[in-house]
FIROMI-624042 format. One record per atom (N, C-alpha, C, O): residue number from 1; x, y, z. Coordinates in nm, 4 decimals. Layout:
# residues N
nr, x, y, z
NUM, X, Y, Z;
...
This chain:
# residues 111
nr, x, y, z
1, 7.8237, -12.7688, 3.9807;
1, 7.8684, -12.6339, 4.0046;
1, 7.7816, -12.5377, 3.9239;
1, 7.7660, -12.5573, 3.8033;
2, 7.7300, -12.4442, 3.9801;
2, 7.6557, -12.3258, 3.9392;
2, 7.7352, -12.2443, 3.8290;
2, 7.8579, -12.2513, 3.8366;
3, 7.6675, -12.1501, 3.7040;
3, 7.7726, -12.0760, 3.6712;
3, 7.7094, -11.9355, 3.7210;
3, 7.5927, -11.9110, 3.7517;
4, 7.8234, -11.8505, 3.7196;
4, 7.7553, -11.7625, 3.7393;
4, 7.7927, -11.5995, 3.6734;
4, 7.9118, -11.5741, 3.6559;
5, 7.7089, -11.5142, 3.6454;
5, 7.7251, -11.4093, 3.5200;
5, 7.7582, -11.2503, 3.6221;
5, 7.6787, -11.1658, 3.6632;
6, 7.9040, -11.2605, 3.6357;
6, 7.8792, -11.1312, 3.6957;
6, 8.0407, -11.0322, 3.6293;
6, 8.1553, -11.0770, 3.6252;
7, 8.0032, -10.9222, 3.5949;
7, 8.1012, -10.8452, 3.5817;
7, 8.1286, -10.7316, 3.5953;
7, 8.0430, -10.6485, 3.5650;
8, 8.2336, -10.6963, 3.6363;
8, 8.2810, -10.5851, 3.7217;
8, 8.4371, -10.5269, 3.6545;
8, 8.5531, -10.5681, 3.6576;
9, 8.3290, -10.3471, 3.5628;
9, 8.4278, -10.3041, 3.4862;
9, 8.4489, -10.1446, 3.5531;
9, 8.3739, -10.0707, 3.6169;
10, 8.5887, -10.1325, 3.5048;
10, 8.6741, -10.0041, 3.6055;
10, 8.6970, -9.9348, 3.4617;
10, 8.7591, -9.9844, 3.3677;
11, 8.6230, -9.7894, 3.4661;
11, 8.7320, -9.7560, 3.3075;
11, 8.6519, -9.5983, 3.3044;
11, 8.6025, -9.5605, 3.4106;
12, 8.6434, -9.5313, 3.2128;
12, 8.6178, -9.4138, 3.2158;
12, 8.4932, -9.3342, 3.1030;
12, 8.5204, -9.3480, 2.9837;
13, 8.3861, -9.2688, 3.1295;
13, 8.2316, -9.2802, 3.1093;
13, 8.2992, -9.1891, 2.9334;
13, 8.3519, -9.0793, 2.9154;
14, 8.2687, -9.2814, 2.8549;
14, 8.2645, -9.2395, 2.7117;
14, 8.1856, -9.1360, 2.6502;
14, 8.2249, -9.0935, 2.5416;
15, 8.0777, -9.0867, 2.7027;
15, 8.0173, -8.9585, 2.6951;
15, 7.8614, -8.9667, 2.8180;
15, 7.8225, -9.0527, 2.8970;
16, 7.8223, -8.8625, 2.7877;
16, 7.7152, -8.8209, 2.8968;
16, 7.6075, -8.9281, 2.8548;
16, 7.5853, -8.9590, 2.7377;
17, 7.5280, -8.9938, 2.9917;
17, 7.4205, -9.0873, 2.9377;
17, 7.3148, -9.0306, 2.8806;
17, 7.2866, -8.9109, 2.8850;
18, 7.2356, -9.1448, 2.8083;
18, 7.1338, -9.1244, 2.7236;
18, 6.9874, -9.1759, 2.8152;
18, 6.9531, -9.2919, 2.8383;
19, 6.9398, -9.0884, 2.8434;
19, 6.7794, -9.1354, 2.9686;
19, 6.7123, -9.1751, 2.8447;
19, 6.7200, -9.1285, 2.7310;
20, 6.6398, -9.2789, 2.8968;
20, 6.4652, -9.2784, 2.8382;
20, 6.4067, -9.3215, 2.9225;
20, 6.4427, -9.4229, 2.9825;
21, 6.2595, -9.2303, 2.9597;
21, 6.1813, -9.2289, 3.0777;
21, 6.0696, -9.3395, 3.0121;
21, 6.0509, -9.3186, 2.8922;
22, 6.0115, -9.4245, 3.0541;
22, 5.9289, -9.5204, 3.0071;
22, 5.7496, -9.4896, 3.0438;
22, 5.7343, -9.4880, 3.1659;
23, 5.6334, -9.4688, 2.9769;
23, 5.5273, -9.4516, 3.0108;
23, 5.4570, -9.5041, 3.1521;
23, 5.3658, -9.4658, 3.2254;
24, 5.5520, -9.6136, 3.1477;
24, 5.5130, -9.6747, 3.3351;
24, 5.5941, -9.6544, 3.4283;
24, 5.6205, -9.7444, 3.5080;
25, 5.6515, -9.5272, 3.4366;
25, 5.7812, -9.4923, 3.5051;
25, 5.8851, -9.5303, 3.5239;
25, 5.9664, -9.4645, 3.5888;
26, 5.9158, -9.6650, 3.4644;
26, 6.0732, -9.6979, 3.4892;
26, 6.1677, -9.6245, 3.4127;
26, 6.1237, -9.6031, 3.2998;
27, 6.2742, -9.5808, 3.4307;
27, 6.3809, -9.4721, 3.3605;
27, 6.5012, -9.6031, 3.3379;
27, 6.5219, -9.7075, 3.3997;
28, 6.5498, -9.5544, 3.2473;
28, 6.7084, -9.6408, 3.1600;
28, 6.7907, -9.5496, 3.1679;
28, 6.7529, -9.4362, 3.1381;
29, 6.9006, -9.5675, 3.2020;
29, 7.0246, -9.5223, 3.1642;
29, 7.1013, -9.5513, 3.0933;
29, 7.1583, -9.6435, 3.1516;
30, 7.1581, -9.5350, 2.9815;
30, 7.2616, -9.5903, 2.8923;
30, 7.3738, -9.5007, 2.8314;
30, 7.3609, -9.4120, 2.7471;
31, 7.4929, -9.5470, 2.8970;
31, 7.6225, -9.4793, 2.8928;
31, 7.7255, -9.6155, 2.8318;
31, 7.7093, -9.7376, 2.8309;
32, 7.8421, -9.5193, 2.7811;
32, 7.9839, -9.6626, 2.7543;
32, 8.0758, -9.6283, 2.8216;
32, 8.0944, -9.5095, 2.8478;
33, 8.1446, -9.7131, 2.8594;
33, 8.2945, -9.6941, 2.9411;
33, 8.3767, -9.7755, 2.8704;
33, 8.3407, -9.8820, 2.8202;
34, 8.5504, -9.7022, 2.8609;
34, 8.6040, -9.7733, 2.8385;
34, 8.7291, -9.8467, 2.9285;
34, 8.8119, -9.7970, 3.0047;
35, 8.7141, -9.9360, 2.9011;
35, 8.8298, -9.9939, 3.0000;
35, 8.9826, -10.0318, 2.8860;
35, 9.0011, -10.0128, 2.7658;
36, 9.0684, -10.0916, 2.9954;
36, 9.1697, -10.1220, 2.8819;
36, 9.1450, -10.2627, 2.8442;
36, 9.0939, -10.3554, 2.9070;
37, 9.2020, -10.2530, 2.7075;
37, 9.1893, -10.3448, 2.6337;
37, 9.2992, -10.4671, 2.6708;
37, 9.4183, -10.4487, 2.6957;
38, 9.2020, -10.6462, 2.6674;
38, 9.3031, -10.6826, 2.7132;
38, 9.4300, -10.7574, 2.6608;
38, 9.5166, -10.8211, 2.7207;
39, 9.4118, -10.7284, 2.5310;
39, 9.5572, -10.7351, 2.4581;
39, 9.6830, -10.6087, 2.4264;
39, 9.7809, -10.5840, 2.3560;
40, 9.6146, -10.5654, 2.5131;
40, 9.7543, -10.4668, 2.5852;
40, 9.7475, -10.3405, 2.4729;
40, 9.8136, -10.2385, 2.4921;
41, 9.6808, -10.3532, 2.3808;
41, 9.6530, -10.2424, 2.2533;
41, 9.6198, -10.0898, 2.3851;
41, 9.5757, -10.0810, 2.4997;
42, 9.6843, -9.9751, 2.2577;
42, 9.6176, -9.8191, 2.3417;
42, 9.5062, -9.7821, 2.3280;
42, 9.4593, -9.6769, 2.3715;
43, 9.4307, -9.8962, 2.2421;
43, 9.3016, -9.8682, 2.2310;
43, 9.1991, -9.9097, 2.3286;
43, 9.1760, -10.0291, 2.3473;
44, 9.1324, -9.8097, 2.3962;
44, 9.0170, -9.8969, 2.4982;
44, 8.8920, -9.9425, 2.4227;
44, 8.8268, -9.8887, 2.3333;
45, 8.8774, -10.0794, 2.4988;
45, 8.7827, -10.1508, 2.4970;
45, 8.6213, -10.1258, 2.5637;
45, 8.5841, -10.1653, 2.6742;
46, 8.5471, -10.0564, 2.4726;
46, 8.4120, -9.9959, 2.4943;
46, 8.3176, -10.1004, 2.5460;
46, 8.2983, -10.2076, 2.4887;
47, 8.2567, -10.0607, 2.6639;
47, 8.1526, -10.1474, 2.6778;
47, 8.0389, -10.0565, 2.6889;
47, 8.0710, -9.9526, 2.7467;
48, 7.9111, -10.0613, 2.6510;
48, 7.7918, -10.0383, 2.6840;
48, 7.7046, -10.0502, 2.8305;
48, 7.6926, -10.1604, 2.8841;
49, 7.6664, -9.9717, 2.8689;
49, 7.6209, -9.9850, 3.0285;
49, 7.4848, -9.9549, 3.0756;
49, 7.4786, -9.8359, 3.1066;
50, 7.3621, -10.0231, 3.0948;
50, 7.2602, -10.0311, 3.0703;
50, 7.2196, -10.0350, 3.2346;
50, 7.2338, -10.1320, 3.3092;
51, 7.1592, -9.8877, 3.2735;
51, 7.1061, -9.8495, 3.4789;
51, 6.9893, -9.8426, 3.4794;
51, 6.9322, -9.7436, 3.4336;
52, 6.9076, -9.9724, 3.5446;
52, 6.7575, -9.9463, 3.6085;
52, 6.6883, -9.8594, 3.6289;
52, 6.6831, -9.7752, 3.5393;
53, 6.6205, -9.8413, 3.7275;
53, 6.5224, -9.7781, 3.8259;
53, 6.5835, -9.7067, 3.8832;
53, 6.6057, -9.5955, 3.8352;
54, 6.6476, -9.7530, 4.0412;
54, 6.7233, -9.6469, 4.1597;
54, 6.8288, -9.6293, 4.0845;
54, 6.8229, -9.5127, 4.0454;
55, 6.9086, -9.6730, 4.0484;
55, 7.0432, -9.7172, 3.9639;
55, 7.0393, -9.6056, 3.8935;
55, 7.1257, -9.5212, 3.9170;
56, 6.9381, -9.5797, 3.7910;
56, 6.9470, -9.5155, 3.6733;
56, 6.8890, -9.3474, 3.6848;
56, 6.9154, -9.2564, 3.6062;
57, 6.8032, -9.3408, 3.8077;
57, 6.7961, -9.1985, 3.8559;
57, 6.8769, -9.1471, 3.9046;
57, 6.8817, -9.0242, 3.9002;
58, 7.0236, -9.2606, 4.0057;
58, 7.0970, -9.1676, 3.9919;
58, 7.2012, -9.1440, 3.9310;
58, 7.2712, -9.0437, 3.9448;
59, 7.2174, -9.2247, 3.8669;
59, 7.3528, -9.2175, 3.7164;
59, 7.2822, -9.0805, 3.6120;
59, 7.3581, -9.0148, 3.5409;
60, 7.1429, -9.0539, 3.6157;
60, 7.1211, -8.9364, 3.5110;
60, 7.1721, -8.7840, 3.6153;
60, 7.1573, -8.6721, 3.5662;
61, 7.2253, -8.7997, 3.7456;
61, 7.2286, -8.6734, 3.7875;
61, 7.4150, -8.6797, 3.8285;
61, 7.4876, -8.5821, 3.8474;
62, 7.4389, -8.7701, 3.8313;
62, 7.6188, -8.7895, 3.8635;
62, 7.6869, -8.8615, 3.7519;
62, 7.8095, -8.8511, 3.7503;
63, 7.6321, -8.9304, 3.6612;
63, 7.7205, -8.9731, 3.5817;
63, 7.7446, -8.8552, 3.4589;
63, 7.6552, -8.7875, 3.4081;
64, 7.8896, -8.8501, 3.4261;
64, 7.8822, -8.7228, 3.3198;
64, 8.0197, -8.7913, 3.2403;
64, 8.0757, -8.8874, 3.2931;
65, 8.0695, -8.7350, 3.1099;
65, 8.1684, -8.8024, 3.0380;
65, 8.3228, -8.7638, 3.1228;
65, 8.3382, -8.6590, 3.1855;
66, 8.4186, -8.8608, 3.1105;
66, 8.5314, -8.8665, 3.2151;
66, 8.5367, -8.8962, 3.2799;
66, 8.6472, -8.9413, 3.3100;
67, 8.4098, -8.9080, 3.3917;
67, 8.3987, -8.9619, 3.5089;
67, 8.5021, -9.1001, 3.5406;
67, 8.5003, -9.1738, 3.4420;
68, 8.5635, -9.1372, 3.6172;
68, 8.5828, -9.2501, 3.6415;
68, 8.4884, -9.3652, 3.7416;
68, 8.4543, -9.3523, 3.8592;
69, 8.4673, -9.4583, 3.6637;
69, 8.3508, -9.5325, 3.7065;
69, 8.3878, -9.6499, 3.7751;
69, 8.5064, -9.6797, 3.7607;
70, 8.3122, -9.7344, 3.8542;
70, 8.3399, -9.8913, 3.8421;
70, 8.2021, -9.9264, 3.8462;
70, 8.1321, -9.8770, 3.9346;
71, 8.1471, -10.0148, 3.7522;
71, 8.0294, -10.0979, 3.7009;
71, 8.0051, -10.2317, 3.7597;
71, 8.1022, -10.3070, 3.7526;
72, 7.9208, -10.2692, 3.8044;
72, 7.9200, -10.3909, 3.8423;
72, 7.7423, -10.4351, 3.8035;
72, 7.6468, -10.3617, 3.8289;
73, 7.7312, -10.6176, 3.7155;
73, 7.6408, -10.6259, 3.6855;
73, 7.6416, -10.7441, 3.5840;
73, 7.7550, -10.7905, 3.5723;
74, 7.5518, -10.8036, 3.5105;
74, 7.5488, -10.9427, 3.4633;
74, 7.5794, -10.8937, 3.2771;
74, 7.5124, -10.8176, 3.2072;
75, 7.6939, -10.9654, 3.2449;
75, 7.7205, -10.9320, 3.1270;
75, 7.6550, -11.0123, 2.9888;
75, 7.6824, -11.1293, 2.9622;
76, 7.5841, -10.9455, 2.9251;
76, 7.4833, -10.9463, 2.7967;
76, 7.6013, -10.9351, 2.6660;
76, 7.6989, -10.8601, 2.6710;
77, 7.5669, -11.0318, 2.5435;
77, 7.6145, -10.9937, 2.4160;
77, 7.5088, -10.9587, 2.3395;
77, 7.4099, -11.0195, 2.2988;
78, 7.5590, -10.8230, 2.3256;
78, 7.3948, -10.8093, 2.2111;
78, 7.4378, -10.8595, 2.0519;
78, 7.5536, -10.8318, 2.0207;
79, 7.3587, -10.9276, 1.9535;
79, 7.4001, -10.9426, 1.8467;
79, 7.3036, -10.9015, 1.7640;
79, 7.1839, -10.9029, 1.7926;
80, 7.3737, -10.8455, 1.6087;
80, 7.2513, -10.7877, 1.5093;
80, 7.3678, -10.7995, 1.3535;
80, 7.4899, -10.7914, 1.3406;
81, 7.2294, -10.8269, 1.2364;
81, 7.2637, -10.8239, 1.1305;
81, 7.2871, -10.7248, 1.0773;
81, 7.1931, -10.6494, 1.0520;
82, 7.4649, -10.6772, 1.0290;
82, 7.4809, -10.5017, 0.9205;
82, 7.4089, -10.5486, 0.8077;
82, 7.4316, -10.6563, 0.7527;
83, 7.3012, -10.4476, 0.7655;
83, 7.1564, -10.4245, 0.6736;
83, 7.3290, -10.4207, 0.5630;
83, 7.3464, -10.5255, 0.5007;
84, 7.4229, -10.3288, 0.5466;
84, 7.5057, -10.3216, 0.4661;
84, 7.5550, -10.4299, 0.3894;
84, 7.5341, -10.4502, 0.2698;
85, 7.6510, -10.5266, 0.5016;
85, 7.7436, -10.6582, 0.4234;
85, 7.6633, -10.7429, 0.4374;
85, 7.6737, -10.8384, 0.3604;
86, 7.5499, -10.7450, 0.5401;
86, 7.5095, -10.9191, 0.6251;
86, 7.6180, -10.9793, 0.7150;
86, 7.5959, -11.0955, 0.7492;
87, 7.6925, -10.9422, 0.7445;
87, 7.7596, -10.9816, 0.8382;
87, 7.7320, -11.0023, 0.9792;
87, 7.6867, -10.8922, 1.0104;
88, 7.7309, -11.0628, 1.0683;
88, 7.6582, -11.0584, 1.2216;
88, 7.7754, -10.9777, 1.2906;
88, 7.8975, -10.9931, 1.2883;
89, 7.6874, -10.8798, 1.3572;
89, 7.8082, -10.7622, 1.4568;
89, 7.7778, -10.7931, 1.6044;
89, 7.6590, -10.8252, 1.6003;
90, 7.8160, -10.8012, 1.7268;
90, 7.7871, -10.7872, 1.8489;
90, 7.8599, -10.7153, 1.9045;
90, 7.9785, -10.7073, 1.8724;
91, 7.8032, -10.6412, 2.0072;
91, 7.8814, -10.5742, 2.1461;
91, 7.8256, -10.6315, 2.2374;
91, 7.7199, -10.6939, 2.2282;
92, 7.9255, -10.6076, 2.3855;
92, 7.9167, -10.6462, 2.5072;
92, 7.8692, -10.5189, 2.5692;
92, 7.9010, -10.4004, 2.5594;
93, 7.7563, -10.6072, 2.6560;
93, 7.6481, -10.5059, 2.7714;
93, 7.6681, -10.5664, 2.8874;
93, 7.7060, -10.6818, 2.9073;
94, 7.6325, -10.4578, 2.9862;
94, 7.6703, -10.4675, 3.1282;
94, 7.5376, -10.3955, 3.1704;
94, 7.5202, -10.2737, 3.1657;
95, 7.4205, -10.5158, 3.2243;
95, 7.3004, -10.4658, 3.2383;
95, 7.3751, -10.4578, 3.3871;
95, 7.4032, -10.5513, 3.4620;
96, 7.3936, -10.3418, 3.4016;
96, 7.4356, -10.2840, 3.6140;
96, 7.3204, -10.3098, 3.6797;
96, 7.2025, -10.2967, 3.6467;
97, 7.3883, -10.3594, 3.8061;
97, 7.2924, -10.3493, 3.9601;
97, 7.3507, -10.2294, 4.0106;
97, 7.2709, -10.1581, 4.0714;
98, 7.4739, -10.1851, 4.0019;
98, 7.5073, -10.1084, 4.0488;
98, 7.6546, -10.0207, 4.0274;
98, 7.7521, -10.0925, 4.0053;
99, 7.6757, -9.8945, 4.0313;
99, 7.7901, -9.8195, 4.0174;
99, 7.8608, -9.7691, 4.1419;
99, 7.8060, -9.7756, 4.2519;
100, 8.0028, -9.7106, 4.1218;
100, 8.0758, -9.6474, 4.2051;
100, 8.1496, -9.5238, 4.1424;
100, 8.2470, -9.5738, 4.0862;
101, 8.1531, -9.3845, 4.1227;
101, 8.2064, -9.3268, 4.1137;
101, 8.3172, -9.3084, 4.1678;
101, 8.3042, -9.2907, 4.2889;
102, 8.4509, -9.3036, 4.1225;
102, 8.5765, -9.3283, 4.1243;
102, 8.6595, -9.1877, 4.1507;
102, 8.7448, -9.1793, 4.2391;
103, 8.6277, -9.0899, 4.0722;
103, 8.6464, -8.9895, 4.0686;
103, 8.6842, -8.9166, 4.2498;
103, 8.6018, -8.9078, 4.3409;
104, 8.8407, -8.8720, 4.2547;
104, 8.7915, -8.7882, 4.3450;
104, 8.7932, -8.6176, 4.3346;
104, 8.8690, -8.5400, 4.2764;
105, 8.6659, -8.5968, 4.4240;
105, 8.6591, -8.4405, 4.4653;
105, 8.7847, -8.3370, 4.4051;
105, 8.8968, -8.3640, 4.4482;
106, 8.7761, -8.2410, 4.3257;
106, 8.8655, -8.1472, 4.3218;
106, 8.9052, -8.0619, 4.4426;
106, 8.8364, -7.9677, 4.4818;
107, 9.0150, -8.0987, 4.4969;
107, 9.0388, -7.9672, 4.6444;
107, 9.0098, -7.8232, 4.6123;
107, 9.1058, -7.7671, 4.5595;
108, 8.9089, -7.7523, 4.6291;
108, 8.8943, -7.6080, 4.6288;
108, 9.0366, -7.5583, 4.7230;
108, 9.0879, -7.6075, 4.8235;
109, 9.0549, -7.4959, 4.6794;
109, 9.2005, -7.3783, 4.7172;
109, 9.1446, -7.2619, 4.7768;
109, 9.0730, -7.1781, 4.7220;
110, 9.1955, -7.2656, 4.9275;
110, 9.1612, -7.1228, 5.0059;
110, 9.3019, -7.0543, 5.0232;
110, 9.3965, -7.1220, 5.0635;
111, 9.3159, -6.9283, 4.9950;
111, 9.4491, -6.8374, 4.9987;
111, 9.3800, -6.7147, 5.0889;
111, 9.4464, -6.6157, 5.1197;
């Protein structure tokens, strides 16, 4: 049996993404969402969200903070040493193939 790395998170864009345009034209997107946490805590569970090429040109013109999102894409642990205690820290990444904006349309009001 194959394994296979795919995950697909529903939750809401933690602030406006961060572009970096690359000298050989590929562009990054990097935004966090949080989803709920799944030990039922009121605290959401942040993930990091890392948009390609097509992906990521257009997450820099529609993705904005609040948004409601759904992420879909192969999930990464990044790990690194705190220079502080030495302790090893990791977060969870969601290198996306692709998004869905969740959000709907505000009804403009005609009187």
């Amino acid at each position: 049996m194959a394994a296979i790395n795919k995950s697909i998170s529903i939750g809401f864009v933690g602030g406006d993404p961060i572009i970096v345009n690359f000298d050989n034209g590929l562009k990054k997107v990097t935004f966090s969402v949080g989803v709920e946490a799944p030990n039922g805590s009121e605290e959401p569970l942040w993930t990091e969200v890392h948009l390609w090429r097509k992906a990521a040109e257009v997450a820099e013109k529609m993705v904005k903070v609040g948004k409601l999102i759904r992420v879909s894409g192969r999930l990464q642990i990044e790990s690194w040493q705190c220079k502080k205690t030495g302790a090893v820290r990791s977060k969870p990444i969601i290198l996306g193939d692709s998004f869905t904006l969740l959000d709907r349309p505000k009804a403009q009001e005609n009187f």
